[in-house]
Structures are given as C-alpha cells and as structure tokens.
C-alpha positions in Angstrom: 108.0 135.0 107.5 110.7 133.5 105.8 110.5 130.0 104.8 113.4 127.8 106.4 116.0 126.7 103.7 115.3 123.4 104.4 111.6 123.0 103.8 112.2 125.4 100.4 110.8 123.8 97.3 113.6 122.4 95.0 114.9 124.9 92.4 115.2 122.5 89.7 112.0 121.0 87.8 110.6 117.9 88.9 110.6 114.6 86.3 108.0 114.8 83.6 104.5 113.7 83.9 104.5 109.5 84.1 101.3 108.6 82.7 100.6 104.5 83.4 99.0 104.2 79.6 102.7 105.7 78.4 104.2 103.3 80.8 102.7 100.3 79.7 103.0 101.2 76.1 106.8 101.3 76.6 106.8 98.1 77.9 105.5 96.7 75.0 108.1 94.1 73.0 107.6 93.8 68.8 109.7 90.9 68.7 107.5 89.2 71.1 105.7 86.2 70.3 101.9 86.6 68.7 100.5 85.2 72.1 102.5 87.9 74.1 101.8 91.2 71.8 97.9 89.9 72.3 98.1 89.9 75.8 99.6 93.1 76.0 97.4 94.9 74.0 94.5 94.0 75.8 96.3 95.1 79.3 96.9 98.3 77.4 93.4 98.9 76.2 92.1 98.3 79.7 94.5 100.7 80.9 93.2 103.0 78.2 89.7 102.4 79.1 90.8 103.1 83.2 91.5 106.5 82.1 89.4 107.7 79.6 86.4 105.9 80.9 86.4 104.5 84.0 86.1 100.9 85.8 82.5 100.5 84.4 83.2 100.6 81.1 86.1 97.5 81.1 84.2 94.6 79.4 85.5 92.0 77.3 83.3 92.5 74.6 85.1 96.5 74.8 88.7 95.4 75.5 88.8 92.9 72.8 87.5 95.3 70.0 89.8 97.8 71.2 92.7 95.3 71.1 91.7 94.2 67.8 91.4 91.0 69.0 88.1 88.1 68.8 86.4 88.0 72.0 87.4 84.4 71.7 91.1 85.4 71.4 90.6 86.9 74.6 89.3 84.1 76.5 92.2 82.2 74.7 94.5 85.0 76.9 92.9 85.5 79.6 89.8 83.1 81.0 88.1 86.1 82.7 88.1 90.0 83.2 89.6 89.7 86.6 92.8 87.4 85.2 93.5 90.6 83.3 92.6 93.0 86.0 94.9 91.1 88.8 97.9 91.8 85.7 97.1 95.2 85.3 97.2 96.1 88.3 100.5 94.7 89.2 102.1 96.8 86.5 99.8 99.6 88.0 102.0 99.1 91.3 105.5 98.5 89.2 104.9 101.5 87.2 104.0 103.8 90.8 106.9 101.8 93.0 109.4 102.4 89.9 108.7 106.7 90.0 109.0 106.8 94.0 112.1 104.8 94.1 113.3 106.7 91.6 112.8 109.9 93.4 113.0 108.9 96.5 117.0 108.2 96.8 118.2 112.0 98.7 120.4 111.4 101.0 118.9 112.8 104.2 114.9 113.4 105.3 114.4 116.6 104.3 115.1 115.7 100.6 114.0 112.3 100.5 110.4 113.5 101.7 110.5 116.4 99.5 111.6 114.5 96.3 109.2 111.8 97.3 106.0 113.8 97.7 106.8 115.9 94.1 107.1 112.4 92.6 104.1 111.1 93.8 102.0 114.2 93.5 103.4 114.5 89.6 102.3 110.7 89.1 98.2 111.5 91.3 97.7 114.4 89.1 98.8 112.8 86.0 96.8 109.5 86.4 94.3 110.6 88.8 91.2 109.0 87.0 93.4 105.3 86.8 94.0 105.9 90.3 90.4 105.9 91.3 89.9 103.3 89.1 92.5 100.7 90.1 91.3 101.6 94.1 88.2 100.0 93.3 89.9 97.0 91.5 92.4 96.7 94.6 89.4 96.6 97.2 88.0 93.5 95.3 91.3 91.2 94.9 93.7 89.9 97.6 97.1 89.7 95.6 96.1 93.5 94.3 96.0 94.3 98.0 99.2 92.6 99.0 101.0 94.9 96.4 100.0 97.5 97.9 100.7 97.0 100.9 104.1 96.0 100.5 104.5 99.5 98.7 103.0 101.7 102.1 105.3 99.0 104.1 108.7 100.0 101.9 107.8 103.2 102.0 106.6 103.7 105.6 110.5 102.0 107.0 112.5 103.7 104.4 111.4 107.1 106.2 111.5 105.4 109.5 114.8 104.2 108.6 116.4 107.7 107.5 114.7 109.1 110.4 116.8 106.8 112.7 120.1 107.8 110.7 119.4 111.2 111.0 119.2 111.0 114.6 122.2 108.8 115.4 121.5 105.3 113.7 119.2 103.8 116.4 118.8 100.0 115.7 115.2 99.8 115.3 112.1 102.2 114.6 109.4 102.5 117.6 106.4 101.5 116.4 105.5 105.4 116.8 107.6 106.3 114.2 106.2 103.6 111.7 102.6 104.5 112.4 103.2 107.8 111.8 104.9 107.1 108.5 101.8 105.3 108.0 99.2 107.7 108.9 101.3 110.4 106.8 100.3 108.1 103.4 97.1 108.0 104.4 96.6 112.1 104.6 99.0 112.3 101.1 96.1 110.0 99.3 93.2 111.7 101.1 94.5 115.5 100.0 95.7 114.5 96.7 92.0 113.0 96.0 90.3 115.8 97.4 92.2 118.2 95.2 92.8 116.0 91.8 89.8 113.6 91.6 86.7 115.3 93.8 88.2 118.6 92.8 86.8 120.3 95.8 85.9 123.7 95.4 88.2 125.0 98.2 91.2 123.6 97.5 90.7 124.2 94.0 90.2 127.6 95.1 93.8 128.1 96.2 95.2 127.7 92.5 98.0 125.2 94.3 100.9 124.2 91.7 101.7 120.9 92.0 105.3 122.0 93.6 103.2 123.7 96.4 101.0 120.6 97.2 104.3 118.9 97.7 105.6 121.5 99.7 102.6 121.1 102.2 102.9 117.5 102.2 106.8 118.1 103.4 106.1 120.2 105.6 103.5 118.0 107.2 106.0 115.4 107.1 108.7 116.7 108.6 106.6 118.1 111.1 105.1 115.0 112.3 108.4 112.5 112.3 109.7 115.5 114.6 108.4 114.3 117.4 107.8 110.2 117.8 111.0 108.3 117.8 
C-alpha cells in the first residue's frame, strides 16, 4: 500500500549529527578571561567523561586532570561536583532546545512533527550515552528538572497550538490535546532508548535508519492528535 504523500519521509537530508561535546566546544571563548576558559574546560571534560564513560566516572580528582587544572583550581571554580553538574546540564538543555527549535519551524503539522522527530532522533542517536547520563543527573537536582520541563511544556503547546490552526484557530487547547502531546514525548524517549541505548535485539533487528524511526514517530503522531481536540 502506498504511503500517503503526507506522512512521506523528507527527500532532502536531515542536519548533521549535533554531538553536545562538539556543542560545548564551540561555545568556548579564547579571549575570555583565565577564570572563564577554566571553568569551561572542566564543563567540557565532564561532558567528555558523560560520553565516553559514563556518570560514574565524573570525579573531581578526574575532571580536574582532564582539564589540566589543580584540584584546588577546581574548588576555586566550582565548590562541589554538583555546582558543575547543575551548569552542565543546563547547556545540556540549551544545546537539545536549540536543535528542535531549529527544526521544528514547518509551517503546518505534518512537517513540523516530521522535521521535529528527525531532529530529535539525529540528536538521541548521536548523544545517546550523554543522554542516559544527564537522566540520572536530572532525577537528582530540582533546577535540572525545571529545564526540562519547561522543554516537554514548549514543545507539548507548540503542537497543540499548530494543531488548533490547522483546524480553524480555536482559542485554546483541551487539555486532551496537551496530554496527548505529552504522552507522545514520553513514547519518543521510551522507543528511542530502547533502540539507541538498551539496543534491544528486536528493534535492532529491523536495521531502522534513523529517517525510518522518525517516520514511525510521525506517523504515531499524527495519528494520535487526530482525534482529541
């Protein structure tokens, strides 16, 4: 059977790759003072150790060294681990919010799911062991939290919001419609940690491109917002 035009993968390719160690490192400012170039090299050797290692191995002792920086010099920066943590996180969030608003700007819902999902399933697969990483860093700070749930909330009334416009500019979203937005980003995150950080044997097992996860995501998308308005 024919796929419909509308739910048709994009022809053109997505962005590339936006790994959050490349992000950071871009961030970084040579002319900055001694004091600021210090701190941000030990957010990006954290950031470094998120990926490569894992949330067990950030110690200051490590992140210091890997700085090239005194563990004193740290403390100087930063009093504890979690003063660091709570800062690299938030330019965890920045780094994620900047790709999806970024792609996330079609003009109607078909395209602004579609270029939405491919964004964030590029960005998963790309930083999927910093993803599982900063999860457990969220779960044990409030402000981390906060960020992200402002993030679910944007994204959860943009679609609600194009969803109204599509079907005649209602005034304001039933609370169907945002709880299904919701419930839709909590199914993108379970399937995209199935498949990218448990790699589970069956979905592994269907040799999915990362254009065809999105794809399935759309489809479940636009399937579900649909119905509740």
């Amino acid at each position: 059977q024919a796929m419909p035009a509308a739910l048709r993968a994009p022809s053109t390719a997505a962005e590339p790759e936006v790994r959050f160690v490349d992000w950071l490192a871009a961030q970084r400012d040579d002319q900055a003072g001694k004091g600021l170039r210090s701190r941000h090299a030990l957010k990006e050797a954290a950031a470094q150790v998120l990926e490569q290692d894992g949330v067990d191995a950030l110690t200051m002792q490590a992140l210091a060294e890997r700085a090239g920086l005194t563990r004193t010099a740290f403390y100087k920066h930063y009093p504890t681990l979690p003063d660091l943590l709570q800062e690299l996180v938030a330019d965890f969030q920045t780094c994620l919010s900047q790709a999806l608003r970024r792609n996330g700007r079609a003009g109607n819902l078909a395209d602004a799911v579609r270029a939405t999902n491919l964004a964030y399933v590029h960005f998963f697969a790309a930083n999927a062991r910093t993803i599982v990483s900063v999860q457990h860093l969220r779960r044990h700070s409030a402000d981390a939290l906060a960020l992200q749930f402002d993030l679910n909330d944007w994204w959860a009334r943009k679609i609600a919001q194009t969803v109204r416009w599509s079907a005649g500019g209602r005034q304001q979203a039933s609370r169907l419609l945002l709880a299904t937005a919701y419930a839709l980003e909590a199914m993108v995150d379970g399937l995209l940690t199935e498949l990218y950080v448990r790699r589970n044997p069956a979905l592994i097992g269907l040799k999915l491109s990362e254009s065809d996860v999105a794809e399935v995501l759309t489809r479940a998308w636009l399937g579900a917002l649909d119905g509740p308005r």
